[in-house]
Each structure stands twice: as structure tokens, then as C-alpha cells.
C-alpha positions in Angstrom: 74.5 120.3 106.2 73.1 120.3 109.6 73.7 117.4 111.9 71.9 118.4 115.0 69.7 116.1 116.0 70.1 113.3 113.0 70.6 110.0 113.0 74.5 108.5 111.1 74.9 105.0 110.9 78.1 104.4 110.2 79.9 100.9 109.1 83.7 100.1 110.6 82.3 102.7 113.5 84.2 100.7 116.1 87.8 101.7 115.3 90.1 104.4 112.9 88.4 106.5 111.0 84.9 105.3 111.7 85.7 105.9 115.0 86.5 109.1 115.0 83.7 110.4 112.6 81.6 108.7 115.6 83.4 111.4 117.8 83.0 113.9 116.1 79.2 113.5 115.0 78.3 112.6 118.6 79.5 115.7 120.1 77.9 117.7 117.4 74.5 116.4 118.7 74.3 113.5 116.5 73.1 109.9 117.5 75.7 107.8 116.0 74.4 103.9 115.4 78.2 102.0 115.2 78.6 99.0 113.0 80.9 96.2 113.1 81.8 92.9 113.0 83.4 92.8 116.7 80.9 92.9 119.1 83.4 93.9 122.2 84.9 96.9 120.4 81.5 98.1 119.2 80.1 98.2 122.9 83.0 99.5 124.0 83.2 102.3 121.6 79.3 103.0 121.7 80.1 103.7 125.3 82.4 106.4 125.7 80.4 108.2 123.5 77.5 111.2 123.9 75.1 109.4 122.2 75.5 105.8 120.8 74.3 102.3 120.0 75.3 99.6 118.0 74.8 96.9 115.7 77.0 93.9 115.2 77.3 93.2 111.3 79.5 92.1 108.7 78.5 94.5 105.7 79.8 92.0 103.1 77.3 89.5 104.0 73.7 90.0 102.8 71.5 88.5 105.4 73.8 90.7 107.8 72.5 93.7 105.6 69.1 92.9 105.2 69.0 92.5 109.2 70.8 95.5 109.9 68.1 97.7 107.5 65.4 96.0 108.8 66.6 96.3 112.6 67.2 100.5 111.6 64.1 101.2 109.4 62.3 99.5 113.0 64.0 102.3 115.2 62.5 105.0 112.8 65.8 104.7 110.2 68.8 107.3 109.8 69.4 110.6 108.2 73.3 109.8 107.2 75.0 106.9 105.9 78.7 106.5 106.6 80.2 104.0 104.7 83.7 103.6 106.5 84.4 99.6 106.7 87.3 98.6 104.1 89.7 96.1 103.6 93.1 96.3 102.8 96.0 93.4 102.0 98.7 95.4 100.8 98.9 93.3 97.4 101.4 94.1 94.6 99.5 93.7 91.3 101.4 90.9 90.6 99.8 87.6 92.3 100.7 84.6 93.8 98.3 81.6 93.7 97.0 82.6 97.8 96.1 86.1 96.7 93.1 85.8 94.6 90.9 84.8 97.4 92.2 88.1 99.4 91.9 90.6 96.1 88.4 88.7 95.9 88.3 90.1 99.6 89.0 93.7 99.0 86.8 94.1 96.5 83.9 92.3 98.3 84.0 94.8 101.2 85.1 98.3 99.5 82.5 98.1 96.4 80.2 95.8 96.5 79.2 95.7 100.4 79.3 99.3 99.8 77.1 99.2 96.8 74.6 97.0 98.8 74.4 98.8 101.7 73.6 101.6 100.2 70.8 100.7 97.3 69.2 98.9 100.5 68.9 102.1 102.6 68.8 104.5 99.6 64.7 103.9 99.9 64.1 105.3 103.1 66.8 108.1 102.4 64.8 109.3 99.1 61.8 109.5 101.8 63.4 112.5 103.9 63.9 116.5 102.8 67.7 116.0 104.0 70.1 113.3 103.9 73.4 111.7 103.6 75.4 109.3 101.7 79.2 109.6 102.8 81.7 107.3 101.0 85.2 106.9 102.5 87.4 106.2 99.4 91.5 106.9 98.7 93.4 109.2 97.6 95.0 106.1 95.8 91.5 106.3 93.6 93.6 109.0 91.6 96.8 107.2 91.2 97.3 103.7 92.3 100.3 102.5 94.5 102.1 99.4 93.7 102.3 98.2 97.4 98.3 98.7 97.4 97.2 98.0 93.3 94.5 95.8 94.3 93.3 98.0 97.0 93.2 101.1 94.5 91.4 99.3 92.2 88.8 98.5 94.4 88.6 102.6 95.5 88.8 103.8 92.3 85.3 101.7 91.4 84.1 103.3 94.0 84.7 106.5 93.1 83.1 106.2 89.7 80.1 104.6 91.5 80.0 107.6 94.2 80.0 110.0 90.7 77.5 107.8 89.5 74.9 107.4 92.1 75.3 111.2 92.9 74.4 112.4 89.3 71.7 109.8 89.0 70.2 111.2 92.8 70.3 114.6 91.4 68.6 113.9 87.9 65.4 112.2 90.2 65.3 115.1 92.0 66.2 113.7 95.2 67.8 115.4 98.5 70.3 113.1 99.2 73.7 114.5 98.9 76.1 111.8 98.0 79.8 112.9 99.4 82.8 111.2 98.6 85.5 111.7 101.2 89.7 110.7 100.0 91.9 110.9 103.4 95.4 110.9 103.7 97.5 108.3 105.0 95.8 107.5 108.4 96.9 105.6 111.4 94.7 103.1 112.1 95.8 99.3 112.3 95.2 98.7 108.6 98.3 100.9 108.4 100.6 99.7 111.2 103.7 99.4 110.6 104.0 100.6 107.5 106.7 103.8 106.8 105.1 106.9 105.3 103.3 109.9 106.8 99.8 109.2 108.6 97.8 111.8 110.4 95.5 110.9 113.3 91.9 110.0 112.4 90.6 112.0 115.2 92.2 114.9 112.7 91.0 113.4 110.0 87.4 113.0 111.4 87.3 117.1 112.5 88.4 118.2 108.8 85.5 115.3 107.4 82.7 117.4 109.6 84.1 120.7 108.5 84.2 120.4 105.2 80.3 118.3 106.1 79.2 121.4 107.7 80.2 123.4 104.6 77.8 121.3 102.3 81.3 119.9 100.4 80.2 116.8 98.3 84.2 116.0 97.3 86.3 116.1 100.2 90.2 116.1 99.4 92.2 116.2 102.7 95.8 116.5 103.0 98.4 115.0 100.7 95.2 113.8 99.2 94.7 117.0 97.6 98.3 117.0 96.7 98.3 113.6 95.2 94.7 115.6 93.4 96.7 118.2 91.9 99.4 116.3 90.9 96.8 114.2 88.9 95.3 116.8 87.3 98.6 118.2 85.7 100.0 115.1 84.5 98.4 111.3 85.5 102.1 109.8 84.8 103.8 111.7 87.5 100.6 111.4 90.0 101.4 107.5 89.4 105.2 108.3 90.2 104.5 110.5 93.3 102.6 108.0 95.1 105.3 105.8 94.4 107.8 107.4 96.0 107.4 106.5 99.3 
């Protein structure tokens, strides 16, 4: 897919991953529009950047949403749709009383903000002869880990969504590629401190546009592909290799 010249909007933009897709796309001549919920970082970010604005947003709240559409459709709306934000608590799947309302959290933010923000700009996307929807999922969608079960169960809806909505788009007929991508390990702050293998999300964000560049709809990177494999021989011992660490 060629990203010359096209507009990415792209939620959690400000930081990790987001971030680094921003890089990436920006110096690819891309105009990146970063969206977050911290003003500061956003400008900041947007700043040190080829070709950048923001918009400061919380994509789990629908008025946020429905301004943020309505500010982009106004600017002459976007080519590619990032979805990057997520949430993660680090919950076992057994709960205590005070972890409802964060499980409740998770899921708010990594499937249905997702799901909204996207069936709200999916109109003006089904308008142009090329575009983009790009999910950031897990590699935890294929085989959940105990330290993160409510977290996987949150991805792995979205990955059945992301199968979903991309079957659906290519029944109507429509242009929209719908790509899912499943990273490894990152090191971001949502994974600070925590002992297993991360790779950089500048890294991360280079192989995403490769594999972008190569028209890839499922995107498998790293031990993410591993973790893959291992699913597709046997689920059980998928299950047991995430749980290793």
C-alpha cells in the first residue's frame, strides 16, 4: 500500500508503539494526525515530527469520538486508521472485588472504543479507492497469559472482530483493507518493569510499515509468529509457552 502523501490518524500516537508508527509514517511522506488523551505529550510528539498535528481525545468516550470525526471529516478526513490506544492491568483471571471496574476498563478501551472508532470513520473510508484500517492486537489473542487473562480476552475479541469487519468489507466490495498487526513484547510503559524479552517500538514500528508496504493484511512479528506456530500445532502447548516466562 502506498503511503505517500495520505493522511493516518492514529489513536495512543503520543507514546510506544503509536509513537513510533508516527515515525515511521511521517518520514515516509505521510501526515500523521496523533491522538491522545495527554495534551503535553501529544504536542510534544506532534513536534519533533516531519509532518504532524494533533487531537486531544479519549477514544473510550463517545462525545470525544464524535468530536474527533467531526473535527477530521472538517480537514478533508484520512486515508488510514491506526487504532493503537490499549489498556492493560496485568490481571490474573482470578478477581478480587477492586478488579471488575479495571477488566470493565480493558475491555472498554481495546474492543469497544476500537469498534466505535472505527464504524464512525468507516463511512468516509468506504468513500475513497484506497484505504486503511490497522488494528494493533497481541500475540496473547492466540494463547492467553495468566499474568494478562483479562487483557487477552479483550485482544482476542478483537481479533475476531478484525476477521469479521475485514470479510464483511470485502463481500460489499469495498477498498478498505482491514490489517491486523500482533507485536511482540514491546517496551513501552505499559510494560515496565516487567521481566521477559521486549523489542523497541521504533523496531517494531519499521517491520509494521514493511510488511504495510507489502500489502500484508496479518502481520505476525517476532515471537509473535513463534507463539503463531506454536498455536497452530497444538493450542495446549501455545497456552504453556506463553506461560513460561
Amino acid at each position: 500500500m502506498n503511503i505517500q502523501n495520505k493522511k493516518v490518524l492514529i489513536t495512543g500516537g503520543g507514546s510506544g508503539i503509536g509513537f513510533g508508527i508516527a515515525k515511521v509514517f511521517s518520514a515516509a511522506g505521510a501526515h500523521v494526525i496523533l491522538v491522545g488523551r495527554t495534551e503535553e505529550r501529544l504536542k510534544k510528539s506532534a513536534a519533533s515530527l516531519k509532518s504532524a498535528t494533533y487531537i486531544t481525545a479519549d477514544v473510550s468516550n463517545t462525545k470525544d469520538v464524535k468530536r474527533l470525526v467531526e473535527t477530521v471529516t472538517h480537514d478533508g478526513g484520512i486515508d488510514i486508521l491506526i487504532n493503537s490506544a490499549g489498556k492493560c492491568h496485568f490481571l490474573s483471571a482470578v478477581l478480587s472485588d477492586d478488579d471488575h471496574k479495571k477488566v470493565r476498563e480493558e475491555m472498554e478501551m481495546n474492543f469497544f472504543a476500537v469498534v466505535n472508532v472505527i464504524n464512525q470513520f468507516l463511512p468516509g473510508l468506504k468513500q475513497l479507492e484506497s484505504a486503511a484500517i490497522i488494528n494493533m492486537e497481541s500475540m496473547v489473542a492466540f494463547a492467553p497469559s495468566i499474568m494478562a487473562a483479562t487483557y487477552a480476552a479483550s485482544k482476542a475479541a478483537m481479533r475476531c472482530y478484525s476477521q469479521a469487519l475485514r470479510i464483511q468489507l470485502e463481500k460489499e466490495g469495498s477498498n478498505i483493507k482491514v490489517i491486523e498487526v500482533f507485536p511482540p513484547f514491546a517496551d513501552t510503559e505499559m510494560n515496565a518493569g516487567r521481566e521477559f524479552p521486549k523489542v523497541a517500538p521504533d523496531i517494531i514500528a519499521e517491520d509494521i510499515m514493511a510488511a504495510v508496504l507489502k500489502d500484508e493484511l496479518v502481520i505476525r512479528l517476532g515471537f509473535a509468529e513463534t507463539l503463531y506456530q506454536e498455536m497452530l500445532i497444538s493450542p495446549e502447548n501455545a497456552v504453556s509457552f506463553i506461560n513460561s516466562f
